[in-house]
DSSP file (Angstrom, degrees, kcal/mol; ACC not computed):
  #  RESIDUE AA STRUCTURE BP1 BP2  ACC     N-H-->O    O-->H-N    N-H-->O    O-->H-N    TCO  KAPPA ALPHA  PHI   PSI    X-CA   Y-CA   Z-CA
    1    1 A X    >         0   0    0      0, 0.0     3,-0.8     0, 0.0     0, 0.0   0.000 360.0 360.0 360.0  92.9    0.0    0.0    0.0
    2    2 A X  T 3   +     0   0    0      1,-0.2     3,-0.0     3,-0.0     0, 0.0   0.958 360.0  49.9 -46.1 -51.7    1.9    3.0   -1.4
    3    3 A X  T 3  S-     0   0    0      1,-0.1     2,-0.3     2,-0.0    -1,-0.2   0.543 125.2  -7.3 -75.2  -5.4   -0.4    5.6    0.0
    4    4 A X    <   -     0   0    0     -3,-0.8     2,-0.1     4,-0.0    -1,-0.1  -0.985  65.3-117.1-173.1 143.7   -0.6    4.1    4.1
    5    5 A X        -     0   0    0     -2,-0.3     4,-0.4     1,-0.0    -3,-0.0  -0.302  40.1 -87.4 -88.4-156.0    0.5    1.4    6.0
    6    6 A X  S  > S+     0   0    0      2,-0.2     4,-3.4     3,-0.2     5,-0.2   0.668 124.1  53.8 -79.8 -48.3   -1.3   -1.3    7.9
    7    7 A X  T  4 S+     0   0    0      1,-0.2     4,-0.4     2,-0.2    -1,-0.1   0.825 111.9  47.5 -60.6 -34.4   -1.6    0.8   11.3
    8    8 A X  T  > S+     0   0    0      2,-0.2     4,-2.7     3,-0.1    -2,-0.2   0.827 110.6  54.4 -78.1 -21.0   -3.2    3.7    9.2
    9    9 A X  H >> S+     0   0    0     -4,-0.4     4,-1.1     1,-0.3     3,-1.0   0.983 108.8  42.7 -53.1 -85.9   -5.5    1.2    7.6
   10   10 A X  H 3X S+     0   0    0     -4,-3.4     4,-2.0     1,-0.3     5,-0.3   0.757 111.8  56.7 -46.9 -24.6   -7.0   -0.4   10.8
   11   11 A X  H 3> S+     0   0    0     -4,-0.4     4,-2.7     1,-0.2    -1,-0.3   0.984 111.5  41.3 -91.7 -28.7   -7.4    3.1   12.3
   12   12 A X  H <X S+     0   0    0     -4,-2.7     4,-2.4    -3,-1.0    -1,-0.2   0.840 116.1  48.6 -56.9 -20.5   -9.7    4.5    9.0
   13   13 A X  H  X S+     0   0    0     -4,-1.1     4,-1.8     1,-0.2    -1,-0.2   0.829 115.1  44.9 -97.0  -3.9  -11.5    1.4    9.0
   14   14 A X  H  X S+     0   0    0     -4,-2.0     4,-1.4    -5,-0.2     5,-0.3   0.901 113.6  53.6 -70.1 -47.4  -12.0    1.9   13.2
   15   15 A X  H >X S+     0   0    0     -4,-2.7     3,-2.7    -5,-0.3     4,-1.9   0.971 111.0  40.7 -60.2 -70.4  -12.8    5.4   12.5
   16   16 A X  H 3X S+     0   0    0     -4,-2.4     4,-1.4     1,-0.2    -1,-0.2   0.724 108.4  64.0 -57.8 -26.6  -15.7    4.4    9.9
   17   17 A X  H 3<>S+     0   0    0     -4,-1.8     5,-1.8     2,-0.2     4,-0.4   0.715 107.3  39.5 -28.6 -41.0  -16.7    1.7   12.2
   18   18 A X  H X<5S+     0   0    0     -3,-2.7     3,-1.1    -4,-1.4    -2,-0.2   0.865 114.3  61.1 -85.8 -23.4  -17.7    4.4   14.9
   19   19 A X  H 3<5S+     0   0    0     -4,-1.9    -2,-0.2     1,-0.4    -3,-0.2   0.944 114.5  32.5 -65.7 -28.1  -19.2    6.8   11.9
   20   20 A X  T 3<5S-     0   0    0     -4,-1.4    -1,-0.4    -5,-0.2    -2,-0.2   0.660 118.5-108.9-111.2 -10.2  -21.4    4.7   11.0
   21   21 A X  T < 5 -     0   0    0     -3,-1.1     3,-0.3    -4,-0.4     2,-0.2   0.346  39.1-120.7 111.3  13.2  -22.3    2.9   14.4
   22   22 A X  S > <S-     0   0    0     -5,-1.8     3,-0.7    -6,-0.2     5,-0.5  -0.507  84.1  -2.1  11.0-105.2  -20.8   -0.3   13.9
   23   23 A X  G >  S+     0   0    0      1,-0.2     3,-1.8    -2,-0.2    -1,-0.2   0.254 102.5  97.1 -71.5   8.6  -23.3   -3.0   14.2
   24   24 A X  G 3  S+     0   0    0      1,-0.3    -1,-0.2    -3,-0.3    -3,-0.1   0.616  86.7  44.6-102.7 -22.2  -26.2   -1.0   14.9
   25   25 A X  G <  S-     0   0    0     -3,-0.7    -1,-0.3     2,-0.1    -2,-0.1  -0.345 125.4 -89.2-133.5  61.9  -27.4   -1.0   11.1
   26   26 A X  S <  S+     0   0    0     -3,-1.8     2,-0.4     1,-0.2    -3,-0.1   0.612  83.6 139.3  58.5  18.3  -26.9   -4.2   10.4
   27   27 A X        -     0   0    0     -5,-0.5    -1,-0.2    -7,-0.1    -2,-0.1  -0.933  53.0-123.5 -93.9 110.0  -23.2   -3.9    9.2
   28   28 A X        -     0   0    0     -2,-0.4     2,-0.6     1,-0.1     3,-0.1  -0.178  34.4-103.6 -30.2 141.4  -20.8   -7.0   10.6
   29   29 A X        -     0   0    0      1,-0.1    -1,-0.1    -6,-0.1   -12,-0.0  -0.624  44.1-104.0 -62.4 102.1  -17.7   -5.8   12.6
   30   30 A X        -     0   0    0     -2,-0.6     2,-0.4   -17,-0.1    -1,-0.1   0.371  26.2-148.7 -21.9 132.9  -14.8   -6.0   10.7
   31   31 A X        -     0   0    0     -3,-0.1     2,-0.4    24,-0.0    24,-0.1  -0.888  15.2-167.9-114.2 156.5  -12.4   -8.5   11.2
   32   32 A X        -     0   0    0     -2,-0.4    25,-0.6    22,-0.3     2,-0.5  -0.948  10.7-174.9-140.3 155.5   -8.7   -7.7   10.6
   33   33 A X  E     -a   57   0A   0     -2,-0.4     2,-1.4    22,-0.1    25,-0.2  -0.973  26.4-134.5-147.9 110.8   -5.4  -10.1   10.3
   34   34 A X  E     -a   58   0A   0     23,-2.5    25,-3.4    -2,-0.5     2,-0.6  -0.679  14.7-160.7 -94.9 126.8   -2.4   -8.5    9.9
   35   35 A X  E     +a   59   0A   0     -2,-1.4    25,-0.2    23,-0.2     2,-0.2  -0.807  28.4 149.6-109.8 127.1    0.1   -9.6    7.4
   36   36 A X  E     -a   60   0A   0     23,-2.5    25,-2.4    -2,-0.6     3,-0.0  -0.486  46.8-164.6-151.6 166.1    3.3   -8.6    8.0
   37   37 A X        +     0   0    0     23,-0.2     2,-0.9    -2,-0.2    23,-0.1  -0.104  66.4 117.3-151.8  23.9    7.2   -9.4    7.5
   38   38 A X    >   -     0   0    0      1,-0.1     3,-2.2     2,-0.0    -2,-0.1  -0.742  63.9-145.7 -85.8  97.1    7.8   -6.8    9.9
   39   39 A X  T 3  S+     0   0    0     -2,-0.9     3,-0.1     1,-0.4    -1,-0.1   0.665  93.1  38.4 -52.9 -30.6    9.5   -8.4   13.2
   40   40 A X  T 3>>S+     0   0    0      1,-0.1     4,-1.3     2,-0.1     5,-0.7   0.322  78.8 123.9 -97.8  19.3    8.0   -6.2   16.1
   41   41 A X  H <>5 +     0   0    0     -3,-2.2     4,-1.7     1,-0.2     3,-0.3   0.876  66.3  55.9 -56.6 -43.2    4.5   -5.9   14.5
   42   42 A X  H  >5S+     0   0    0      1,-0.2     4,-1.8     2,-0.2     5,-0.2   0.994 119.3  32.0 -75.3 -60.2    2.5   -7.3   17.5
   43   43 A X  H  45S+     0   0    0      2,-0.2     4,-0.4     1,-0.2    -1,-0.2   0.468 117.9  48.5 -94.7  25.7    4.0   -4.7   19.8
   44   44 A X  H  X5S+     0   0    0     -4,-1.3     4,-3.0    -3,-0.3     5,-0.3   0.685 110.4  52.3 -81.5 -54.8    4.4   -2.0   17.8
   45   45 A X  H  X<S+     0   0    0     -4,-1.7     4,-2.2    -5,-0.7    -2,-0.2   0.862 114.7  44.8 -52.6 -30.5    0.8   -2.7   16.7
   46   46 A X  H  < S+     0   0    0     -4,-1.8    -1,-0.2     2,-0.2    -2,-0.2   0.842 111.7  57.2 -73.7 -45.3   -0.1   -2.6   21.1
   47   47 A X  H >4 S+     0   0    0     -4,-0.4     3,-0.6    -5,-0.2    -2,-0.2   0.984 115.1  33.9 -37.2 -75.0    2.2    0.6   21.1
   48   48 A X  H 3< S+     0   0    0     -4,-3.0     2,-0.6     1,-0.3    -2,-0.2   0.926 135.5  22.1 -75.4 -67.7   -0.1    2.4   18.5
   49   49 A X  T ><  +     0   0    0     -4,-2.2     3,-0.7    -5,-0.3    -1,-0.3  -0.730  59.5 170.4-135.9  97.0   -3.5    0.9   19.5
   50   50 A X  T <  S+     0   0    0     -3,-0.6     2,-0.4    -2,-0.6    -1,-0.2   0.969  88.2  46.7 -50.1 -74.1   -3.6   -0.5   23.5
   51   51 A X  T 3  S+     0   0    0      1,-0.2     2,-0.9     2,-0.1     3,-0.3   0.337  74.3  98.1 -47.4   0.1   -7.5   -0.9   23.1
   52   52 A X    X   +     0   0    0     -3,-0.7     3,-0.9    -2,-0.4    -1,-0.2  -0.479  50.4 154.5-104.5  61.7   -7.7   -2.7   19.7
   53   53 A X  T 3   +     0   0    0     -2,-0.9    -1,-0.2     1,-0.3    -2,-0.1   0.826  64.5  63.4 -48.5 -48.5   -8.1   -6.3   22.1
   54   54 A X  T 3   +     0   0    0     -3,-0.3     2,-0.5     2,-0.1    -1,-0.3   0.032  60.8  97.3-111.2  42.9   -9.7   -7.8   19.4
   55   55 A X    <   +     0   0    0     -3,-0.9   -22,-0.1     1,-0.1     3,-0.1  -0.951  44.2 159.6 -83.0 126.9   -7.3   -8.0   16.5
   56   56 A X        +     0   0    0     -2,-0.5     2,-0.4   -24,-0.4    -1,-0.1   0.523  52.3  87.8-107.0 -36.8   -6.3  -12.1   17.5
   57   57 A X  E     +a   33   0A   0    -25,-0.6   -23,-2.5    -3,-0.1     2,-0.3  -0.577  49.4 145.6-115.0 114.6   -4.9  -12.6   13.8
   58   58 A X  E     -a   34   0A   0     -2,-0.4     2,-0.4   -25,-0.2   -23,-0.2  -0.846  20.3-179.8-148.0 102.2   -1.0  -11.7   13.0
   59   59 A X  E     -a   35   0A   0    -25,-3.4   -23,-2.5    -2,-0.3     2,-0.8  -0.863  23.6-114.5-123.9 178.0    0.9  -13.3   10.8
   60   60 A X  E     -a   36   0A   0     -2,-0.4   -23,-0.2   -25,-0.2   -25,-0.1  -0.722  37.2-113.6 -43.9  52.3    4.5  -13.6    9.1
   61   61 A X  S    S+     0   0    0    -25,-2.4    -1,-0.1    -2,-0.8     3,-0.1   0.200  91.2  55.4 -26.3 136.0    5.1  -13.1    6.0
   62   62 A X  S    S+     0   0    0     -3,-0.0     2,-0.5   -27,-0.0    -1,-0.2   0.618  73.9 138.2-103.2 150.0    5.9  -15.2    4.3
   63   63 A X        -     0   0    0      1,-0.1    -2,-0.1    -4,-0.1    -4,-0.0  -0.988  41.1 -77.0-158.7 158.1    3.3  -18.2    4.4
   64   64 A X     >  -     0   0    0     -2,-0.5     4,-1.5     3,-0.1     5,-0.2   0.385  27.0-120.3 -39.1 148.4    1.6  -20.6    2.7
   65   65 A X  H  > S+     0   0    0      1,-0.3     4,-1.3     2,-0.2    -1,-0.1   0.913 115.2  43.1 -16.7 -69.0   -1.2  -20.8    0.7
   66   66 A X  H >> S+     0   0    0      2,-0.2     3,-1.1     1,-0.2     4,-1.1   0.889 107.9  58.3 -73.1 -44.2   -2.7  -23.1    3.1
   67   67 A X  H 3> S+     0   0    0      1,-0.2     4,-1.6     2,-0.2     5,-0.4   0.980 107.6  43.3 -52.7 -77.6   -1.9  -21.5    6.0
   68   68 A X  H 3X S+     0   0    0     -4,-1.5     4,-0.6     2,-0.2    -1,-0.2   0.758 106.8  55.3 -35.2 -22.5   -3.3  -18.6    5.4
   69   69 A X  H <X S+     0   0    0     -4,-1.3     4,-1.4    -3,-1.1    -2,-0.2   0.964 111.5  59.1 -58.1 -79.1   -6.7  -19.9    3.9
   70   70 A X  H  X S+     0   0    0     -4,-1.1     4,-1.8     1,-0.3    -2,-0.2   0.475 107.5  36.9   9.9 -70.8   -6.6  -21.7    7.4
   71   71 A X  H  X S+     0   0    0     -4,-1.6     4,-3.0    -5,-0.2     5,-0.4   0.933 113.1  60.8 -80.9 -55.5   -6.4  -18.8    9.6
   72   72 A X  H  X S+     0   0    0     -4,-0.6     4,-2.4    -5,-0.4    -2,-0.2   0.975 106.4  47.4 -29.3 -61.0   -8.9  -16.8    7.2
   73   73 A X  H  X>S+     0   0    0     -4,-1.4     5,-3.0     1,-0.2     6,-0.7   0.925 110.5  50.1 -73.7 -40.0  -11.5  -19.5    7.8
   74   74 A X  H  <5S+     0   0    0     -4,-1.8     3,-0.2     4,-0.2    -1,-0.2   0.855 113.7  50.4 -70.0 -13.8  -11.0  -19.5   12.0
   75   75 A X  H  <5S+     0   0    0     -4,-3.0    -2,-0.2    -5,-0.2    -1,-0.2   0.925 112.9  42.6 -88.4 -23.6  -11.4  -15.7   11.7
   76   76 A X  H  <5S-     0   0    0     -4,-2.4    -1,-0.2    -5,-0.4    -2,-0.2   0.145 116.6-112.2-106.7  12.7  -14.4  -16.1    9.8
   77   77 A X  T  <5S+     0   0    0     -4,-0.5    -3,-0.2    -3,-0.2    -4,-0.1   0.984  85.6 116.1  65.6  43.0  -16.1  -19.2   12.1
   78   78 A X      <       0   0    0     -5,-3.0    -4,-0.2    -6,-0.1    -1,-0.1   0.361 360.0 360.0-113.9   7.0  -15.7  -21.5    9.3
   79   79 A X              0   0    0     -6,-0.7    -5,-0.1    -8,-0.1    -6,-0.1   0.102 360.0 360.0-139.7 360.0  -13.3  -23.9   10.8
């Protein structure tokens, strides 16, 4: 993403989450999985946003196919 990273990402799509109310008209909550090949990312990402408990999903770059389907389908209650 030329234009942002990952940290600005989550915080526009948190931002539009509150504009809009989050679930309150019948929009799901985002779910978000960072992928990363950055080596602090989990507490850099804690640094930047203490309160954002419910990002679970961080991975490594790089991985597999399958992994990643994998974790995609436990974030999304398909597994």
């Amino acid at each position: 993403m030329p234009k942002m990273n990952g940290f600005e990402l989550f915080q526009r799509i948190k931002d539009k989450e509150h504009e809009y109310g989050g679930t309150s008209i019948g929009i799901d909550k985002p779910r978000v999985c960072f992928i990363t090949a950055y080596d602090e990312y989990r507490s850099k990402f804690k640094e930047i946003f203490p309160t954002a408990e419910e990002v679970k999903c961080f991975l490594k770059k790089p991985i597999p196919m399958p992994d990643l389907l994998k974790r995609i389908k436990l974030q999304l209650g398909l597994l």
